[in-house]
C-alpha positions as CSV (number, residue, x, y, z in Angstrom):
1,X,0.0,0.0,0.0
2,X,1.6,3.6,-1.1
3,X,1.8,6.2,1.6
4,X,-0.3,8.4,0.6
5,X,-3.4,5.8,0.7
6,X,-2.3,5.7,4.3
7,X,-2.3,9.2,4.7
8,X,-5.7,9.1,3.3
9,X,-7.1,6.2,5.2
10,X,-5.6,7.7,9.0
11,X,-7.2,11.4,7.7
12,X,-10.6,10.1,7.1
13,X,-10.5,7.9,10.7
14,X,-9.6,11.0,12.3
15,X,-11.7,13.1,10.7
16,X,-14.5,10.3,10.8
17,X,-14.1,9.8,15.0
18,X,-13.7,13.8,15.1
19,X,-16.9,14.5,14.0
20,X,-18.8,11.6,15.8
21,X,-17.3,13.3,18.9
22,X,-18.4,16.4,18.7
23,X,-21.9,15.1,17.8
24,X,-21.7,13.2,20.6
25,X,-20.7,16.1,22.6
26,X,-23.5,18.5,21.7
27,X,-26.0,16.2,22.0
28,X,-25.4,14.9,25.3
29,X,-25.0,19.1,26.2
30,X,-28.6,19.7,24.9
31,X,-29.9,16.9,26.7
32,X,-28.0,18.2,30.0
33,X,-30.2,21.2,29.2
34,X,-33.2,19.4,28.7
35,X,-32.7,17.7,31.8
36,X,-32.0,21.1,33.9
37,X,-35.2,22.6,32.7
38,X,-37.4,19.4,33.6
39,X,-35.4,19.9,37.1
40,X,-36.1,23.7,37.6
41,X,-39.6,23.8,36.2
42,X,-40.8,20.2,35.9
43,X,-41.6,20.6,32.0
44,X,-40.5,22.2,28.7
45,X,-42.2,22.8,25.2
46,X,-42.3,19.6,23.4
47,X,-41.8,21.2,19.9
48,X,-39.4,23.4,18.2
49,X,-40.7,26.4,16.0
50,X,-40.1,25.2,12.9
51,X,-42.5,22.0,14.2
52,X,-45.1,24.0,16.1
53,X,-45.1,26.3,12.2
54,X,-45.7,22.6,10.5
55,X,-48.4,21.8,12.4
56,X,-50.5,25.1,12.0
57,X,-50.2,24.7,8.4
58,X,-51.2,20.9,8.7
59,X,-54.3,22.1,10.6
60,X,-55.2,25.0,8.0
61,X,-55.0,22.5,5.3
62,X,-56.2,19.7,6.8
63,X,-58.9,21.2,9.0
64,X,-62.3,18.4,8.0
65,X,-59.3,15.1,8.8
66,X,-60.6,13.0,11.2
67,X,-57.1,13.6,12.8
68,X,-57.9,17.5,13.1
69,X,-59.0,17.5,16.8
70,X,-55.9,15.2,18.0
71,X,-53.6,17.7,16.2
72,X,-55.6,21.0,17.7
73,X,-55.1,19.3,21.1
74,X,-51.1,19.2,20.9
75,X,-51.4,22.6,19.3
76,X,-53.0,24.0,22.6
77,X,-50.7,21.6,25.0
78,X,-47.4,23.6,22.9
79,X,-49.1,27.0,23.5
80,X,-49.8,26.0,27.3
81,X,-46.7,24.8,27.7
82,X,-45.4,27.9,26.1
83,X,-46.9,30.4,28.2
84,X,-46.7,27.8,31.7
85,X,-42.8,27.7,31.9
86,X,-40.6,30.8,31.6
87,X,-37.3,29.3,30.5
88,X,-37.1,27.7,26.8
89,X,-35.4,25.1,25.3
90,X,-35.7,26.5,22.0
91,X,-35.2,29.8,21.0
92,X,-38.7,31.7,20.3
93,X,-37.7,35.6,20.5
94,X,-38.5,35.9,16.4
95,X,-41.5,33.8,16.4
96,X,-45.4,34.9,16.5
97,X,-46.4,31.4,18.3
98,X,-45.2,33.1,21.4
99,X,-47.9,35.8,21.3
């Protein structure tokens, strides 16, 4: 085997376990967030706002579906949850679900 397919095999292992670590890394960090939050104030909102935006456009479209009234109920629980705890897991300064 040349050295450079070496050089190429030991680069892409690095860069290969470099990347799972620092996915590893954030994602145990948000879920010491999450975690934090469920200690402080016993809850957090379920969705993000890119989700919570999905779903108000599923139910305008999709208002007659026999799955309307589920969806309308996990609306309201975001918007309760929302407005019941104080600190947020995702950021909703820019965002008029808040309102």
């Amino acid at each position: 085997m040349s050295l450079s397919a070496i050089v190429v095999m030991i680069a892409s292992i690095i860069a290969l376990w470099g990347v799972a670590s620092w996915a590893l890394v954030y994602s145990m960090r948000q879920e010491e967030r999450k975690l934090r939050l469920i200690k402080e104030q016993g809850d957090f909102e379920p969705y993000s706002p890119r989700a919570f935006r999905d779903l108000e456009r599923w139910i305008e479209r999709h208002d007659t579906s026999e799955h309307a009234q589920e969806m309308q109920g996990v609306r309201e629980e975001q918007r309760e949850a929302l407005h019941r705890c104080r600190r947020h897991f995702y950021d909703w300064r820019d965002d008029p679900a808040t309102t």
